[in-house]
Backbone as ProteinMPNN parsed JSONL, in Angstrom:
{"seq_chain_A": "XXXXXXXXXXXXXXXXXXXXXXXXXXXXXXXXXXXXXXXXXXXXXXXXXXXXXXXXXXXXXXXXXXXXXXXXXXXXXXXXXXXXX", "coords_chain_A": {"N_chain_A": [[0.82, -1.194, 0.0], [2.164, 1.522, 0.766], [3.957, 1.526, -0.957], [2.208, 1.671, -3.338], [1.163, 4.687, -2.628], [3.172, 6.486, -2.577], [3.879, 7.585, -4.876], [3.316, 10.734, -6.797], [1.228, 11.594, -8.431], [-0.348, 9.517, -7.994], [-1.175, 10.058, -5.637], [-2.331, 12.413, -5.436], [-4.598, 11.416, -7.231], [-5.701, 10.228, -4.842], [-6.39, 12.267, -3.217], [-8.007, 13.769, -4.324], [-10.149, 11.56, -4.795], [-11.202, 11.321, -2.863], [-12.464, 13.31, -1.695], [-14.689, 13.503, -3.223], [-16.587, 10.606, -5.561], [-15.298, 10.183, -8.541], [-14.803, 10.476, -12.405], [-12.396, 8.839, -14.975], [-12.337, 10.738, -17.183], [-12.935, 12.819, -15.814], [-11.076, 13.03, -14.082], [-8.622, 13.252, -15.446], [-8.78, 15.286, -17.295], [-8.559, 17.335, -14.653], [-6.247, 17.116, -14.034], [-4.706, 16.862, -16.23], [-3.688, 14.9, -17.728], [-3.112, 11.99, -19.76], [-5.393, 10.026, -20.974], [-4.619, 7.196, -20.671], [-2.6, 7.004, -18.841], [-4.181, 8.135, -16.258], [-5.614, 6.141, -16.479], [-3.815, 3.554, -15.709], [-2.58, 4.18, -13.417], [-5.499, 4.628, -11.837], [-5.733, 1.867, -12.313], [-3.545, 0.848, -10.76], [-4.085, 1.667, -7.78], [-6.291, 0.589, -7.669], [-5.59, -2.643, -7.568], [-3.769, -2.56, -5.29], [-6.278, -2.313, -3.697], [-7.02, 0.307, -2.698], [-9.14, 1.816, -4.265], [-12.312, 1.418, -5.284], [-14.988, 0.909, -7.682], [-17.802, 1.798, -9.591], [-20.201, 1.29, -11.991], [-22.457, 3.459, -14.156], [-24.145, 3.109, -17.001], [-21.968, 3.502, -19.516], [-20.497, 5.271, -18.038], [-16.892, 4.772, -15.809], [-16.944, 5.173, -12.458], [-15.275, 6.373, -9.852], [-13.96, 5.738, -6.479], [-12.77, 6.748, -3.647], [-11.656, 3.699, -1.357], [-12.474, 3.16, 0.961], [-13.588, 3.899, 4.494], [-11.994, 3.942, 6.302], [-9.502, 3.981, 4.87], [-9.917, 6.493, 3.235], [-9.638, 8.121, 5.778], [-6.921, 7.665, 6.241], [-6.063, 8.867, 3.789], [-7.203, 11.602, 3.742], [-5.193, 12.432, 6.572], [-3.216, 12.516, 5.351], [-3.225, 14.314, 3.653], [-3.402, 16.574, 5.228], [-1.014, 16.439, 5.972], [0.911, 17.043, 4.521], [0.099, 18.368, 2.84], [0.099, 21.417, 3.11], [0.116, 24.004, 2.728], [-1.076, 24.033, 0.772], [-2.942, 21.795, -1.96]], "CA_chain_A": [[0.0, 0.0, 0.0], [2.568, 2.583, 0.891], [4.594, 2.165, -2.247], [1.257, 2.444, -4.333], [1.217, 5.892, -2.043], [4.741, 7.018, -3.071], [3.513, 7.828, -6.281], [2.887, 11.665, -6.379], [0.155, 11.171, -9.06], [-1.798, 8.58, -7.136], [-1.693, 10.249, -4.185], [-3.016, 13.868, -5.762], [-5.792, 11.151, -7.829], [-6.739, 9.904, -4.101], [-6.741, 12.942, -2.617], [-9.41, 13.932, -5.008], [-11.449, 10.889, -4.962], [-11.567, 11.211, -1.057], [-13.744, 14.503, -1.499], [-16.28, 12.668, -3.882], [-16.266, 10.051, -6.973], [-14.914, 11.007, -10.07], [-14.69, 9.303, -13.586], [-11.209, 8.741, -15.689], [-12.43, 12.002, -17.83], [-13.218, 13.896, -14.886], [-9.429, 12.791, -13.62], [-7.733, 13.491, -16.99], [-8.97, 17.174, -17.077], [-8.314, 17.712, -13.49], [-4.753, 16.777, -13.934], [-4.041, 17.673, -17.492], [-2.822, 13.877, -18.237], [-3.419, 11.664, -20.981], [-6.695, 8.649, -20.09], [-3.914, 6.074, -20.772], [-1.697, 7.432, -17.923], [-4.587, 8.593, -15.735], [-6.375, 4.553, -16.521], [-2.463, 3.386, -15.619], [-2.146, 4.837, -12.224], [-5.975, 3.958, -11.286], [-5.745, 0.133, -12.077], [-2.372, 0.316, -9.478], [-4.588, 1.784, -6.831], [-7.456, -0.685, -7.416], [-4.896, -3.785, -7.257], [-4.076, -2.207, -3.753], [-7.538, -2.37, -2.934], [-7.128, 1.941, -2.596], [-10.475, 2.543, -4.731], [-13.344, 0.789, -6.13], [-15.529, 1.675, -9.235], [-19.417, 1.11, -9.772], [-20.738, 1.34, -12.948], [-23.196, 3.415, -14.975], [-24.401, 2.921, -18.127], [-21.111, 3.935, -20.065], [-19.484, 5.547, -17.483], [-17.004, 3.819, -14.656], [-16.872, 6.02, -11.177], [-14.236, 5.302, -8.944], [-13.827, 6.402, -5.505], [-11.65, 5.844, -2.114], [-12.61, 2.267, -1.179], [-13.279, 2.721, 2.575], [-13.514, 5.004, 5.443], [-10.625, 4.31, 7.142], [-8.805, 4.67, 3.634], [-10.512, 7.961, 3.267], [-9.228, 8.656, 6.931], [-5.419, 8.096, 6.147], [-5.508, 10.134, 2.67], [-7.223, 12.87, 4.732], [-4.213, 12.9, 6.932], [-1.749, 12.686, 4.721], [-3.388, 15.495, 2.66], [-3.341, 17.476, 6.05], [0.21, 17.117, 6.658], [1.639, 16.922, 3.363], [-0.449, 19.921, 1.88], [-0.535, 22.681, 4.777], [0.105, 25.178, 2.16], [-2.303, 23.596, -0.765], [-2.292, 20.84, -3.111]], "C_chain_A": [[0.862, 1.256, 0.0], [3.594, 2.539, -0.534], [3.17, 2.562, -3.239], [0.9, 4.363, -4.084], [2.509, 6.665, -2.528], [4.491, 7.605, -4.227], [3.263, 9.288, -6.07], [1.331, 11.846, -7.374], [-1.334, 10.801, -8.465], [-2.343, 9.361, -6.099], [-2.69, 11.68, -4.264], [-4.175, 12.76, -6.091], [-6.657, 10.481, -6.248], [-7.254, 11.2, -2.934], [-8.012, 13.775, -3.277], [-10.729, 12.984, -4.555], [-11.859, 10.904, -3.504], [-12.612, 12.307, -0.786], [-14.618, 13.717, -1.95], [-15.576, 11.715, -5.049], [-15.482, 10.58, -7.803], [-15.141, 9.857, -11.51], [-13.547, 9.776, -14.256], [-11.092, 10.0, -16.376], [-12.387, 12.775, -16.495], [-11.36, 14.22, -14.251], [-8.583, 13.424, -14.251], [-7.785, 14.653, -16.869], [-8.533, 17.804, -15.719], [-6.507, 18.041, -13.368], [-3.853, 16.91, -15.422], [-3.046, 16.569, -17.904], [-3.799, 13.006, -19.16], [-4.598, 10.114, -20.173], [-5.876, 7.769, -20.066], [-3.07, 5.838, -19.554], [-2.872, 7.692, -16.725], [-5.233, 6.751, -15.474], [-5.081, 3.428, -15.774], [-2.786, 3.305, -13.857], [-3.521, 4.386, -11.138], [-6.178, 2.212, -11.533], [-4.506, 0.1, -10.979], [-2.858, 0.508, -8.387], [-5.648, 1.048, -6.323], [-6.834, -2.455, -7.293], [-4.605, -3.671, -5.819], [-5.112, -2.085, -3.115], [-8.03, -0.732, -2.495], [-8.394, 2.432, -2.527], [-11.033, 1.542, -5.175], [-13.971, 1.517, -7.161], [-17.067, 1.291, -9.139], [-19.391, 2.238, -11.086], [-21.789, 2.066, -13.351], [-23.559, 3.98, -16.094], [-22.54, 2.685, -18.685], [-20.21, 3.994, -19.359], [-18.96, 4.927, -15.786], [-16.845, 5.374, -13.515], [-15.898, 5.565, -10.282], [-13.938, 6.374, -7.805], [-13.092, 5.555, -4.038], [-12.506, 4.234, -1.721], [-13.079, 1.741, 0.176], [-12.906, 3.911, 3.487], [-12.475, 4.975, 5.77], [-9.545, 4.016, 5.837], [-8.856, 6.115, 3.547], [-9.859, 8.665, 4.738], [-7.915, 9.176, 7.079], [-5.282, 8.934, 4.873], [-5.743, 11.377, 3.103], [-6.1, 13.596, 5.923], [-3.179, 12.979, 6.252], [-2.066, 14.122, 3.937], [-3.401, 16.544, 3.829], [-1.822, 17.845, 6.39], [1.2, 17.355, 5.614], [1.504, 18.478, 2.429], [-0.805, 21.195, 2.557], [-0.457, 23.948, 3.819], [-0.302, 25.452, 0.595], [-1.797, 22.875, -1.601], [-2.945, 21.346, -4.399]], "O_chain_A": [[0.436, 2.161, -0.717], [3.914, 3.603, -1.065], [3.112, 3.651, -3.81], [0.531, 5.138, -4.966], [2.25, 7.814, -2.885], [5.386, 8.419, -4.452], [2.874, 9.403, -4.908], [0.353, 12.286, -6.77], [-2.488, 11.228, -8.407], [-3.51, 9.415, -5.711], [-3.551, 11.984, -3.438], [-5.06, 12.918, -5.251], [-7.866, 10.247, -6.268], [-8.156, 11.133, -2.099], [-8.863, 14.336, -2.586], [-11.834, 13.342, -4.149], [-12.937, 10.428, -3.147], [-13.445, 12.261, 0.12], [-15.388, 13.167, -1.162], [-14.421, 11.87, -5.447], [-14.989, 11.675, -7.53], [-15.559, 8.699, -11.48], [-13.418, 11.0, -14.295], [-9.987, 10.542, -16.348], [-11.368, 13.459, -16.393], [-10.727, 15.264, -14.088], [-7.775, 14.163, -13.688], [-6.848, 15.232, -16.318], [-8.107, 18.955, -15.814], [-5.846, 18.909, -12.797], [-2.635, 17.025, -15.565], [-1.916, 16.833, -18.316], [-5.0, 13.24, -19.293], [-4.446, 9.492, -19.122], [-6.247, 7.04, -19.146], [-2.802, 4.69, -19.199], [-2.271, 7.277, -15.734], [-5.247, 6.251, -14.349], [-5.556, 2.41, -15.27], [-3.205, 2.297, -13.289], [-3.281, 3.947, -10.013], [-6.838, 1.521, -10.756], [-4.58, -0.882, -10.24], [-2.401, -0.261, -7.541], [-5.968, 0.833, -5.154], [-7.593, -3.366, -6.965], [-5.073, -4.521, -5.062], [-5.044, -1.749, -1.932], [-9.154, -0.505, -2.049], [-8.917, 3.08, -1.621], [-10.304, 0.617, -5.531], [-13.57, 2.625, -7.516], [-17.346, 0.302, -8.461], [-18.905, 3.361, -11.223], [-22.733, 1.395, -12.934], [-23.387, 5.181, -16.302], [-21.918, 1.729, -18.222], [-19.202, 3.297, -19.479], [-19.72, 4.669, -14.852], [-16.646, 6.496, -13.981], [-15.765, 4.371, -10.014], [-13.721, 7.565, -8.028], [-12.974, 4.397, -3.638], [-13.686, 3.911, -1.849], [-13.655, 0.716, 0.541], [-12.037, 4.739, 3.213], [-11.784, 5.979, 5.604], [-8.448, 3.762, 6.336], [-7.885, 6.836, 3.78], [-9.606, 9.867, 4.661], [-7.531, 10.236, 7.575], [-4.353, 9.741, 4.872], [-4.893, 12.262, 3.009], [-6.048, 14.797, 6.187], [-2.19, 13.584, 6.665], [-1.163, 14.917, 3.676], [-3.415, 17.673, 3.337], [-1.382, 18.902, 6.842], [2.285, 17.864, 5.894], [2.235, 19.229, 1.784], [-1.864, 21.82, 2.491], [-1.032, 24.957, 4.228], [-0.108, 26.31, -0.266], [-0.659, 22.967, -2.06], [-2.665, 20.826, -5.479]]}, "name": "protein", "num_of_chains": 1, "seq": "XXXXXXXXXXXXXXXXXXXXXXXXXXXXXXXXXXXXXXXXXXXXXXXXXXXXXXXXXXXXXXXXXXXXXXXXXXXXXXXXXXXXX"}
């Protein structure tokens, strides 16, 4: 888990999904990277069990995959980002 964290990428795409969902487009634009690289980075966080996804229609959603996940990206984004990520 903590090398999938090491990543500075991942850790900006979970400090997002920890506010709310998102989808791969929503990611891509956020971060100004390519869906291949942005699709990349969340399959390494969903092998770590990081995030999950639910489905609909078309589009996938993917968001932190548990509270006390959501608990440690919240601290890390508190002590890591004191002067904004």
């Amino acid at each position: 888990m903590l090398k999938a964290l090491s990543h500075e990428t991942r850790l900006i795409i979970l400090f997002m999904l920890a506010k709310r969902e998102k989808t791969v487009t929503e990611i891509e634009g956020l971060l100004g990277l390519q869906q291949a690289v942005v699709s990349q980075h969340l399959a390494r966080l969903r092998l770590e069990k990081l995030v999950d996804t639910r489905r609909e229609g078309r589009l996938v959603y993917y968001a932190v995959a548990s509270s006390e996940i959501c608990s440690v990206v919240n601290s890390l984004q508190e002590v890591f980002c004191k002067a904004g990520c």
